[in-house]
C-alpha positions as CSV (number, residue, x, y, z in Angstrom):
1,X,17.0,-18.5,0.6
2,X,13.9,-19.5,-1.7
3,X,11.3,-18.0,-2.4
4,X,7.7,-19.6,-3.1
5,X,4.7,-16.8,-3.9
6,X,1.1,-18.2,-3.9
7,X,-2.1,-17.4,-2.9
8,X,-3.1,-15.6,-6.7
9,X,-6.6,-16.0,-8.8
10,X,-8.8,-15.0,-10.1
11,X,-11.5,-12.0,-8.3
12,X,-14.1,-9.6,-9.0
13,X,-13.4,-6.1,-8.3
14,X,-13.9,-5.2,-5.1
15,X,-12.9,-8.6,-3.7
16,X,-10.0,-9.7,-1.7
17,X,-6.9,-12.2,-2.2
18,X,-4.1,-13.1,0.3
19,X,-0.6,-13.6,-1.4
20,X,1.7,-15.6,0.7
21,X,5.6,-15.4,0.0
22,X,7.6,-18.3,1.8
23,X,11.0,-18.9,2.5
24,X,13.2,-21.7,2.8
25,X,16.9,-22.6,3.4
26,X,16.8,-20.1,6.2
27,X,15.1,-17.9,8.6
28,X,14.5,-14.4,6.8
29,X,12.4,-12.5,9.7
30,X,15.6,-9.7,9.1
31,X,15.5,-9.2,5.6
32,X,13.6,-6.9,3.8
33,X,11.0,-8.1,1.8
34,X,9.3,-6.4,-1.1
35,X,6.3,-7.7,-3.1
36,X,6.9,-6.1,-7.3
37,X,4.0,-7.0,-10.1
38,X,4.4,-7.1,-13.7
39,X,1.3,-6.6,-16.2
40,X,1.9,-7.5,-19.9
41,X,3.7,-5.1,-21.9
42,X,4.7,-3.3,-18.7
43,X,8.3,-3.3,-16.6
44,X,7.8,-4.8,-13.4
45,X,6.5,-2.4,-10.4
46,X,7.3,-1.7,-7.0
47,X,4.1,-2.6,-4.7
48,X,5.1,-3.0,-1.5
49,X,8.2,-3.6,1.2
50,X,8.5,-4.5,4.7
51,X,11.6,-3.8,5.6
52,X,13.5,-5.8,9.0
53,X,12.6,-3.1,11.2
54,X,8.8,-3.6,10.7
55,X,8.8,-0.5,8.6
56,X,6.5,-1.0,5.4
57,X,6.2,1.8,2.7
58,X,3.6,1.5,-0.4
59,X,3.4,2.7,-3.6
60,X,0.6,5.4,-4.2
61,X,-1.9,3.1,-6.1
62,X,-2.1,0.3,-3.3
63,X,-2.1,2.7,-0.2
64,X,-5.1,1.9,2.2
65,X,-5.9,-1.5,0.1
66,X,-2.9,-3.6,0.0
67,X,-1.5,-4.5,3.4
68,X,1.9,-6.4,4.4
69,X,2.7,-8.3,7.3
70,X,4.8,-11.2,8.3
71,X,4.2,-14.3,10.7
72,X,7.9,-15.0,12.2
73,X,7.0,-18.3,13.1
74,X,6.0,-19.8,9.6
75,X,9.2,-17.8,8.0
76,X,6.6,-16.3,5.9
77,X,5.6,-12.9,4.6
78,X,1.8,-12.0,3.8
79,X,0.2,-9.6,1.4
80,X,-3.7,-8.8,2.0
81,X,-5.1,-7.3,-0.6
82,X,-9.3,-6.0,-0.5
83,X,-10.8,-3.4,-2.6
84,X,-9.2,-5.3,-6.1
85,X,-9.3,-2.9,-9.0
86,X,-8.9,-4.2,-12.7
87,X,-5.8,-2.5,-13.0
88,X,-4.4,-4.4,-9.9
89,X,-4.3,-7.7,-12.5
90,X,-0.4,-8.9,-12.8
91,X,2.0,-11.4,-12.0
92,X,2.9,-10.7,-8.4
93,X,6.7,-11.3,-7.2
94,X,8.1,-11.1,-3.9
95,X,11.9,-10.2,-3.1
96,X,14.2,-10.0,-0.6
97,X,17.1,-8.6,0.5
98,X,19.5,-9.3,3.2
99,X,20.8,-5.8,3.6
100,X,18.8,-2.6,4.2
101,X,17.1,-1.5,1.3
102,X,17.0,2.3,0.8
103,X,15.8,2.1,-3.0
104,X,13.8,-0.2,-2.1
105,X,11.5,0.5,-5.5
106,X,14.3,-0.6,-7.6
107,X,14.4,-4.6,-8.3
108,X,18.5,-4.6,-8.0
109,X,18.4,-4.5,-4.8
110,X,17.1,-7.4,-3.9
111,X,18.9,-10.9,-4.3
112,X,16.2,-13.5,-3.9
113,X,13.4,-13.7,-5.8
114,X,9.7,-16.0,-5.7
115,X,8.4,-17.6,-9.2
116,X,5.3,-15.1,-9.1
117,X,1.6,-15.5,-8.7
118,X,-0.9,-14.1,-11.1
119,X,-3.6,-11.8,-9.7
120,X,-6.8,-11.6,-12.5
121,X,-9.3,-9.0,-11.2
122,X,-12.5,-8.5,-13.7
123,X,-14.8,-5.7,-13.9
């Protein structure tokens, strides 16, 4: 499976951004899929994962702003984002995994990963 994020830029805060992760080689509607970002100077974050029940769980930060979904038909795997902060700004990656993910916060579990997609939010 690859992995193509898009859909970054640049906002103000309080605006909105759709990030779109796409796959190819092969259908992933069963995988879990997790959406990580990385700010300079900082390790690189859990965010977000939908896992292939339809579960999703969120880190603390993005609850009731950021919210994932998928679109089975296009093999792809969407991440809304309103209410942008400042401190949202990073390189946004998405993952995924073919097994169940029960740390799903921790990057080794997932094998495939997207090239990332920077998210600039001014003040």
């Amino acid at each position: 499976v690859q992995l193509q994020a898009f859909g970054g830029g640049l906002v103000q805060a309080g605006g909105s951004l759709r990030l779109s992760c796409a796959a190819s080689g092969r259908t992933f509607n069963n995988y879990t899929v997790g959406w990580f970002r990385q700010a300079p100077g900082k390790e690189r974050e859990f965010v977000v994962v939908n896992r292939g029940d339809g579960s999703a769980y969120y880190a603390e930060p993005v609850k009731g702003r950021l919210t994932i979904s998928r679109e089975k038909v296009k093999n792809t795997v969407y991440l809304q984002m309103n209410s942008l902060k400042p401190e949202d700004s990073a390189v946004y990656y998405c993952a995924a995994s073919r097994n169940y993910v029960s740390n799903y916060y921790y990057t080794g579990e997932y094998e495939y990963w997207g090239q990332g997609t920077q998210v600039t939010v001014s003040s």
